[in-house]
C-alpha angles and dihedrals in degrees: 000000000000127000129274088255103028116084119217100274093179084097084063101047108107095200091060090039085054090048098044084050089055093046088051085051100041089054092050094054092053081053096055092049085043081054099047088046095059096041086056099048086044089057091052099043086045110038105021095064106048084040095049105020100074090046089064120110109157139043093239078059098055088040094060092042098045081056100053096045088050094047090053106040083055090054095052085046091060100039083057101044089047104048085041081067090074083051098062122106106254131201112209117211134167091260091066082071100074094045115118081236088070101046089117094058098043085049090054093041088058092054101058107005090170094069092062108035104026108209097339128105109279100243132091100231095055096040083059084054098042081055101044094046087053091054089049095045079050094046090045096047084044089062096044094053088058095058097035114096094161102101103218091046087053090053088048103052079039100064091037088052090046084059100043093050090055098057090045092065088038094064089039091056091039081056106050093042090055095059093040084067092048094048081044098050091044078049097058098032090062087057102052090054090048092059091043088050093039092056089048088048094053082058098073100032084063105049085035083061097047098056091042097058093037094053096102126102087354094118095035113132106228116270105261112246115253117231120200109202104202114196122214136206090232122073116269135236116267100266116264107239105275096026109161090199086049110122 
C-alpha cells in the first residue's frame, strides 16, 4: 500500500522489473519441457501400438509390452505434474523466508543485508512496522495540515509530512522488493526440482520404450528342428543310438 501522494513505484524498480523478467523466462522454460513431455507420450500412444501390437504373438510378450507402455506413459505423466509445479500461481509472504526451500536466499540475505532491507532492520517483521509506523506518522501529519492556519507551522508540517512520506515509500518499495525475491526464489526452486524429476522421468520412458518396442518375439520358444527320413531300396545301416529316422 503506497501513500496518497506516492505512486506505486514498484513498476519503476529495476530490481523487481529484472526478477519479474527471470520468472517469465523461467516459466517458459517449464512450458517448453511440459511440451516436450506431451509430444513424447502422444508418439508413443499414436505410433507404439500400431507398430508393436500386430507382431504379438504371446501373452509373455503382451505382458512385456503392456508394461513398457505403462512405465513410460507414467513417466511422461510426472515430467508433466511436476514441471507444471513451476506453473502454478504463487503468493509470496514473509514466512516463506524461513522454509528449507529458501536456504539460498537467506544465505545470501546474511551476507549483505544492506542490499535487501536498506537501512532498515534486517528482519521482515520490523521492516512491516517500520512501514506501518511511517503510514501512521503520514496519516497524523495529514490531519494536522488541515487544522493548522498559522503559515510557518503549515511549512513545517509540510516538509515533516514530505519525509514521512518518503520513508514511507521507502519501506513500501524495501517490502515489496523483498517479497519479489521470495516469489522469485520458490519460483526457481520448483524448477530446479522439475528438471531433477524430469531427468529421472526420461529415464523410464526410455527404458519403458525400450521394452515396449522390444517386446516382440522376447518371450518366443525356438522354432523345432525338422527331420526328413529318406528310405532306400537297399538295406540300411543298423541305426546309430538316438537316431531320429530309427524304426
Amino acid at each position: 500500500m503506497t501513500t496518497p501522494s506516492e505512486p506505486d513505484a514498484t513498476n519503476a524498480d529495476p530490481v523487481v522489473l529484472d526478477l519479474r523478467a527471470s520468472v517469465a523466462d523461467m516459466r517458459s522454460t517449464a512450458r517448453w519441457i511440459v511440451g516436450a513431455a506431451a509430444a513424447a507420450g502422444s508418439l508413443l500412444l499414436a505410433g507404439g501400438p500400431l507398430t508393436v501390437v500386430g507382431k504379438l504373438h504371446h501373452v509373455g510378450d503382451a505382458v512385456v509390452a503392456a508394461a513398457g507402455l505403462l512405465m513410460a506413459l507414467l513417466g511422461v505423466a510426472w515430467a508433466i505434474h511436476r514441471t507444471s509445479q513451476v506453473l502454478t500461481p504463487r503468493v509470496a509472504t514473509f514466512d516463506d523466508l524461513g522454509r528449507p526451500a529458501l536456504r539460498g536466499l537467506r544465505e545470501l540475505i546474511d551476507r549483505s543485508p544492506g542490499d535487501f532491507y536498506g537501512p532498515f532492520t534486517p528482519d521482515p517483521v520490523a521492516l512491516q512496522e517500520e512501514r506501518t509506523l511511517r503510514t501512521a506518522v503520514c496519516t497524523r501529519l495529514t490531519a494536522a495540515l488541515v487544522h493548522e492556519d498559522d503559515a510557518t507551522r503549515r511549512r513545517t508540517l509540510e516538509h515533516a509530512l514530505a519525509v514521512a512520506r518518503g520513508n514511507a515509500s521507502l519501506a513500501e518499495r524495501t517490502q515489496r522488493r523483498l517479497l519479489t525475491w521470495i516469489h522469485a526464489w520458490q519460483v526457481r526452486e520448483a524448477l530446479r526440482t522439475a528438471r531433477r524429476d524430469t531427468f529421472v522421468a526420461s529415464l523410464a520412458v526410455v527404458l519403458g520404450a525400450a521394452l515396449f518396442f522390444t517386446a516382440p518375439g522376447t518371450t518366443s520358444k525356438a522354432p523345432a528342428p525338422v527331420r526328413i527320413c529318406i528310405s532306400t531300396a537297399s538295406p540300411p545301416p543298423p541305426p546309430l543310438l538316438g537316431d531320429p529316422c530309427a524304426r
